[in-house]
LOTITOR-289527 format. One record per residue (C-alpha): residue in one letter; y, x, z. Coordinates in steps of 0.5 Angstrom, whole numbers. Example, Ala and Ser with C-alpha at 12.3 -4.5 7.8 and 13.67 -1.06 7.14 Angstrom:
BEGIN
  code      v      u      w
     A     -9     25     16
     S     -2     27     14
END
This chain:
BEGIN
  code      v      u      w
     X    189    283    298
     X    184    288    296
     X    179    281    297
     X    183    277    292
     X    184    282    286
     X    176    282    287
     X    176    276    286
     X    179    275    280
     X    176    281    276
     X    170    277    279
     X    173    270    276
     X    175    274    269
     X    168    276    268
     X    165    270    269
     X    169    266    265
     X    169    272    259
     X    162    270    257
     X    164    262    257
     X    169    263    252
     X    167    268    248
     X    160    265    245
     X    165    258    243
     X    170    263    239
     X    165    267    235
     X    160    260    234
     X    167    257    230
     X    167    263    226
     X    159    265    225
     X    156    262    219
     X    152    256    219
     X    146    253    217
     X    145    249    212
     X    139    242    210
     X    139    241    202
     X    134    236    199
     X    131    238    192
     X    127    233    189
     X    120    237    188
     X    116    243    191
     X    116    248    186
     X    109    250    183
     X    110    256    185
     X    116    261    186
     X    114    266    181
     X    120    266    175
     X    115    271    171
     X    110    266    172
     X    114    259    172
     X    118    255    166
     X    120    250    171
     X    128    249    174
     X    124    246    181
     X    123    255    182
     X    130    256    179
     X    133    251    184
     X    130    255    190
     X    130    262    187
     X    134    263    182
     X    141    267    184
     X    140    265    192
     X    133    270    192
     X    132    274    186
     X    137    275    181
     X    139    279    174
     X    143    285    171
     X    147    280    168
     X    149    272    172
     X    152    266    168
     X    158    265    173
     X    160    257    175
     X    165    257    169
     X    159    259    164
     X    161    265    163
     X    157    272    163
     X    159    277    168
     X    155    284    170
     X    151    282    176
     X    147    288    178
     X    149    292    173
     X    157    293    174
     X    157    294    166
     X    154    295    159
     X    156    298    153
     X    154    298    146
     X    157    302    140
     X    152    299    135
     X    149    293    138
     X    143    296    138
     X    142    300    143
     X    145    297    149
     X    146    301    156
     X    147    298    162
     X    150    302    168
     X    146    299    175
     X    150    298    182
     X    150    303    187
     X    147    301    193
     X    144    294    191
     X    138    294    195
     X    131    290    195
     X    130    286    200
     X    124    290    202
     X    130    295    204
     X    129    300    197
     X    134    301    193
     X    134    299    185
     X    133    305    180
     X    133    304    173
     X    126    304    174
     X    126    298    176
     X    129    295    170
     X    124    298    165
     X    118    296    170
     X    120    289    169
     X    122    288    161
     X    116    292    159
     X    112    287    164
     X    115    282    161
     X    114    283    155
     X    106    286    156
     X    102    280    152
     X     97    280    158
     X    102    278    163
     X    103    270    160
     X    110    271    162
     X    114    265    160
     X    120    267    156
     X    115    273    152
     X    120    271    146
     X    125    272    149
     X    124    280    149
     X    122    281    142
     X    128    284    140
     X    127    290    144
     X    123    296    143
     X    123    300    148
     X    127    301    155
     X    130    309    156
     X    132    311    163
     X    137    315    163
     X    137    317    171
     X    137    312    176
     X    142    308    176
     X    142    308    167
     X    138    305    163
     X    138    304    155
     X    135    297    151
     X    133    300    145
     X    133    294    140
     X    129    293    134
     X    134    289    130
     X    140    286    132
     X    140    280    137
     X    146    275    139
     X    143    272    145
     X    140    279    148
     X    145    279    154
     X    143    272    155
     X    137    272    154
     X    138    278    161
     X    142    272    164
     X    135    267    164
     X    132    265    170
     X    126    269    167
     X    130    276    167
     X    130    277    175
     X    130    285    177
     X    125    285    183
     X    120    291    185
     X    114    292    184
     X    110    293    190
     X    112    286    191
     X    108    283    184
     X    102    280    187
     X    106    276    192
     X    112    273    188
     X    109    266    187
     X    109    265    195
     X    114    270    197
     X    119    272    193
     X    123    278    192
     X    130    280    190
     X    137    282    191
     X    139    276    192
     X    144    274    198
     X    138    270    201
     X    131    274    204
     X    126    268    203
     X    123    267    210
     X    118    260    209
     X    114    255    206
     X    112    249    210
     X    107    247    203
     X    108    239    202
     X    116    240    206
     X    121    245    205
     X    122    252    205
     X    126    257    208
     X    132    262    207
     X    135    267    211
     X    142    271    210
     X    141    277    207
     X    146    281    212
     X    145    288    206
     X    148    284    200
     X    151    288    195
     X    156    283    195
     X    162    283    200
     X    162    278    205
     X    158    274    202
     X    154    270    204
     X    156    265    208
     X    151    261    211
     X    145    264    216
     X    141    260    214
     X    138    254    208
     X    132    249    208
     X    130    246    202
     X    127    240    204
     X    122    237    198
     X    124    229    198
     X    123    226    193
     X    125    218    193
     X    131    218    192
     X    131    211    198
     X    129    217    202
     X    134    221    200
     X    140    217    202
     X    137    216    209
     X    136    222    210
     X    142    224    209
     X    145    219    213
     X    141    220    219
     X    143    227    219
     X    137    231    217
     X    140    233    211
     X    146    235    209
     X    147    236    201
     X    143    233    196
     X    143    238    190
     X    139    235    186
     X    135    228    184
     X    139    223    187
     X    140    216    183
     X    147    216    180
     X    147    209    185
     X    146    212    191
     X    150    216    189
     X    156    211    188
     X    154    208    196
     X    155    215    199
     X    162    215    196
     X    164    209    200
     X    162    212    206
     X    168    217    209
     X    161    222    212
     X    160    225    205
     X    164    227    199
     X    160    226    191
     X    161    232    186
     X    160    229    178
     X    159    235    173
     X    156    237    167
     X    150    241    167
     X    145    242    161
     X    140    239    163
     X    138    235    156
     X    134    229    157
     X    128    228    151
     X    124    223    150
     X    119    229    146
     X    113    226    141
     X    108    230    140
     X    109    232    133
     X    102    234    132
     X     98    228    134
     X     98    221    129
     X    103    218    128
     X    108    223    130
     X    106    227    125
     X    111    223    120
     X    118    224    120
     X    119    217    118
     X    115    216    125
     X    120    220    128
     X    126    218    126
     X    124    211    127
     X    123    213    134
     X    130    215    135
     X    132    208    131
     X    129    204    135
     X    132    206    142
     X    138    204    144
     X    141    210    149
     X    146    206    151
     X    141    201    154
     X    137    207    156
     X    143    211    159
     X    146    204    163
     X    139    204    166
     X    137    209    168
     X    144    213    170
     X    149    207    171
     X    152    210    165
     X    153    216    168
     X    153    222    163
     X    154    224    156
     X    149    221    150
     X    146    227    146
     X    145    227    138
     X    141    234    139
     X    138    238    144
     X    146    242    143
     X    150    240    150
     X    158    240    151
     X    157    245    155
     X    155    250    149
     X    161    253    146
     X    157    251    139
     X    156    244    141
     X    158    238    135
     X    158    231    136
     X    151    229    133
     X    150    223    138
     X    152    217    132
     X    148    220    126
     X    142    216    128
     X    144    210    131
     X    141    205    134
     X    138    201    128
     X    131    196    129
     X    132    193    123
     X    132    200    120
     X    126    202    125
     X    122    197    122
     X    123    200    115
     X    121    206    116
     X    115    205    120
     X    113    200    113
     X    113    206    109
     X    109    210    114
     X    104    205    113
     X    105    201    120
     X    108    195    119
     X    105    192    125
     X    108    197    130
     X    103    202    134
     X    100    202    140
     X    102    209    145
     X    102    212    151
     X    109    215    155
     X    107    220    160
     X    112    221    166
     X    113    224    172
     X    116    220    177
     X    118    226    182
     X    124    226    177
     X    126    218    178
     X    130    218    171
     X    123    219    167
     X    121    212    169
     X    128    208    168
     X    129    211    162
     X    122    210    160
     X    122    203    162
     X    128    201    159
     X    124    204    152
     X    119    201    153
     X    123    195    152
     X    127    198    146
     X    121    199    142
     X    117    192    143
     X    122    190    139
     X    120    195    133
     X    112    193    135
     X    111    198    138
     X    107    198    145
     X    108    203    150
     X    104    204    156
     X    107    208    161
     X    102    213    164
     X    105    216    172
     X    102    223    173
     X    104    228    177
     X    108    233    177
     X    103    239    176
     X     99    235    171
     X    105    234    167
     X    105    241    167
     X     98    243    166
     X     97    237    161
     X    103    236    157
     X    106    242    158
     X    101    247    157
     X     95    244    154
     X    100    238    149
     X     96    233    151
     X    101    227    150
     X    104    222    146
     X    110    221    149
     X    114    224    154
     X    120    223    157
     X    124    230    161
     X    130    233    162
     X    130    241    159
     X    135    244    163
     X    135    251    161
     X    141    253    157
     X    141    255    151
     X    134    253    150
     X    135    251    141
     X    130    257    141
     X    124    252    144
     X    125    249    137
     X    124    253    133
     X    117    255    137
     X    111    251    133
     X    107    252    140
     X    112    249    144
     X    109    242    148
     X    113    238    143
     X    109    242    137
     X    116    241    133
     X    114    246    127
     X    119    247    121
     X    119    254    117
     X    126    251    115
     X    129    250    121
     X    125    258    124
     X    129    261    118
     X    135    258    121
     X    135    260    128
     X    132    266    126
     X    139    269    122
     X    143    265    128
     X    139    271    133
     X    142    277    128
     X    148    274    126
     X    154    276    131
     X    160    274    126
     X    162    268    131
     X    164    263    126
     X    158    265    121
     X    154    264    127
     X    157    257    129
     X    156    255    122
     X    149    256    123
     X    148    252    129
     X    151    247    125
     X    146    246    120
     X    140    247    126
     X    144    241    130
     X    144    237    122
     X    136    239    121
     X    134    237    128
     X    138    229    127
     X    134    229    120
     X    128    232    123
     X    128    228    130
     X    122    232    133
     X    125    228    139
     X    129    223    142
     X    135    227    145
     X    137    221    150
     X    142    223    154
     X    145    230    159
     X    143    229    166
     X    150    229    170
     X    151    234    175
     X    151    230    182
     X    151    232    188
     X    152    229    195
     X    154    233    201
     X    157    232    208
     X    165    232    208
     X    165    240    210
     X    161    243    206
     X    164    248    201
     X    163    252    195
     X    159    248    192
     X    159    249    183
     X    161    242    180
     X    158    244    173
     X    151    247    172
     X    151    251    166
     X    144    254    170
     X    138    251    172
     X    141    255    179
     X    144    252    186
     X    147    258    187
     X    149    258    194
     X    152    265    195
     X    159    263    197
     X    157    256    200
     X    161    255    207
     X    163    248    212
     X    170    249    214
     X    172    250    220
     X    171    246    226
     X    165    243    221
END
């Protein structure tokens, strides 16, 4: 008898281990494979513009006192709250507890050292403008700091919201553009340069019981074929950014994957130079615009999928008007204007894209049809992505180029006489100026108003269509934003169902 219940204590602690692994496997958190469409230049937000860094780090590694939520609304993040009696001096009280990923906490200190950094001439940060408006930064103890503004700013907490306003610390300066460091629920962890980069949980979060995942591997694939093999052999499971609108439709046939269509505010342009012959001429530009049928670029680069824009002002923008049938689509019209310009015969151009982002060659092609027809010649010109950055971007040295913009609220880029397109109207800067200090709403909408009005009048660019939000995933994956109202693949509370 003694023998037998030997036995089963025996038996028991044996079959103890076999069991429990399963159990605690089906509720642990998962790993999860995402394709992104292009490696980032670097993963430095302080240093970078691009929306290939905002996809990897923005929200999943570092993150901002103030969040845009999926629903496009602003919350406290990192700071549980703000307040401001005047609208001048703003005091924001900081999360207790929040930790860098490095271990240290996050003190006001923090707060200053980033903004003073951000706003110091010699750091070329990206988003220097955005910061104009504050003239200092007050600690009051560790967890309070005050934003003393020189003036009055309408879009100050959005300008805290930006991929540009990550909080990080300053020990990790010199390392941020190969690996970052934040607050984010997402510690990085690799970067296989020319393939993929790795996240891992983040088990000190300041958000409870977030994130869900273990693990998140962005793999850089490019071509969307590729993509759609991918997925189906099992090496990824989501695409999140950059797969065709057509693949996306074979996908939905397959009952493995689900397909999630949304808005995002990715505004597609074709940008002219405005400072280069003969886009120095607004009756060039509007000749431009008149020339191009967007329903022609839209059905070819998209399968129609998205929404036609008339300004750089989308739907997901509370002060977005319908601009899309102010400058139709009109050839005859075209050919007036470019008589009149001195260009009767049409002109000969070069359109610069990148083929990483593969609606920049469709549009471009189906353009190029288009404006034949008005005589003039555009010779597409593929270059990579780096040199797209480094040539058109930064140095404007292009005639034509085609892209998506996707941060939000990003009109301020036209009233930047610097900015790539090098669009410089004193008309439209005053606008835009009185809209960054007018806080009554419907004062402030009237003058979005006129900003859109000017922009169809002054056609420094031809705004195409919104890139739809298309997302692939496994059947099983949950969480996932349908709308994008950032630039961010925020995967904080992404999870696969049980028993996936």
């Amino acid at each position: 008898m003694r023998r037998t219940a030997a036995l089963v204590v025996v038996l028991a602690a044996l079959l103890v281990p076999a069991v429990a692994p399963v159990a605690t496997r089906a509720q642990a958190p998962r790993a999860l494979v995402v394709q992104a469409a292009t490696e980032p230049p670097g993963l430095d937000l302080t240093a970078t513009p691009a929306s290939a860094t905002a996809a990897v780090i923005f929200y999943n590694v570092q993150e901002a006192l103030v969040k845009v939520d999926r629903h496009g609304k602003l919350v406290p993040w990192l700071a549980e709250r703000w307040h401001t009696s005047d609208n001048r001096n703003y005091t924001f009280f900081l999360k207790r507890g929040v930790r860098f990923h490095n271990g240290r906490e996050v003190r006001a200190a923090d707060v200053k050292y980033v903004f003073d950094r951000a706003m110091n001439p010699e750091t070329k940060h990206p988003y220097v403008k955005d910061y104009e408006a504050i003239g200092d930064l007050v600690v009051k103890d560790d967890y309070t700091v005050t934003f003393v503004l020189k003036n009055v700013n309408a879009n100050f907490l959005h300008n805290l919201a930006r991929q540009g306003s990550v909080i990080y610390p300053r020990e990790a300066v010199e390392t941020m553009k190969s690996a970052p460091i934040g607050t984010g629920p997402f510690r990085f962890e690799d970067w296989v340069r020319g393939d993929r980069i790795v996240l891992r949980r983040n088990p000190e979060y300041h958000v409870k019981g977030l994130p869900h995942l273990d693990r998140v591997t962005f793999r850089f694939i490019a071509d969307p074929n590729a993509v759609l093999a991918a997925l189906k052999a099992g090496d990824i499971d989501a695409s999140l950014f950059g797969l065709g609108p057509e693949h996306a439709q074979d996908v939905q046939k397959d009952p493995r994957f689900q397909v999630i269509v949304g808005d995002t505010t990715n505004d597609v342009i074709l940008a002219m130079n405005n400072s280069r012959k003969p886009y120095t001429d607004v009756r060039v530009r509007r000749a431009m615009t008149h020339g191009i049928n967007k329903s022609d670029v839209l059905k070819g680069a998209m399968f129609g999928m998205g929404k036609i824009l008339g300004t750089n002002v989308d739907p997901l923008n509370p002060y977005y008007v319908d601009m899309s049938k102010a400058m139709p689509y009109d050839p005859a019209k075209a050919k007036q204007l470019l008589t009149e310009a001195g260009y009767p015969n049409g002109f000969d151009t070069v359109l610069k894209v990148a083929p990483q982002y593969y609606y920049t060659v469709r549009s471009g092609e189906v353009i190029a049809e288009n404006l034949k027809k008005i005589g003039v010649n555009v010779k597409i010109e593929q270059i990579e992505w780096g040199q797209w950055l480094s040539r058109v971007f930064r140095e404007s040295d292009f005639d034509l180029t085609i892209i998506g913009h996707a941060e939000a609220w990003d009109i301020k880029n036209y009233a930047n006489p610097k900015y790539y397109f090098r669009y410089d109207s004193a008309k439209f800067q005053e606008l835009f100026a009185k809209s960054e200090v007018t806080l009554d709403d419907r004062q402030r909408r009237e003058l979005f108003v006129q900003m859109q009005k000017l922009m169809v009048e002054d056609a420094p660019v031809v705004w195409l269509y919104m890139h739809p939000r298309l997302a692939v995933a496994k059947k099983g994956v949950q969480g996932l934003w349908k709308d994008l109202p950032v630039p961010a693949a925020d995967l904080a509370e992404v999870s696969w169902a049980p028993g996936k």
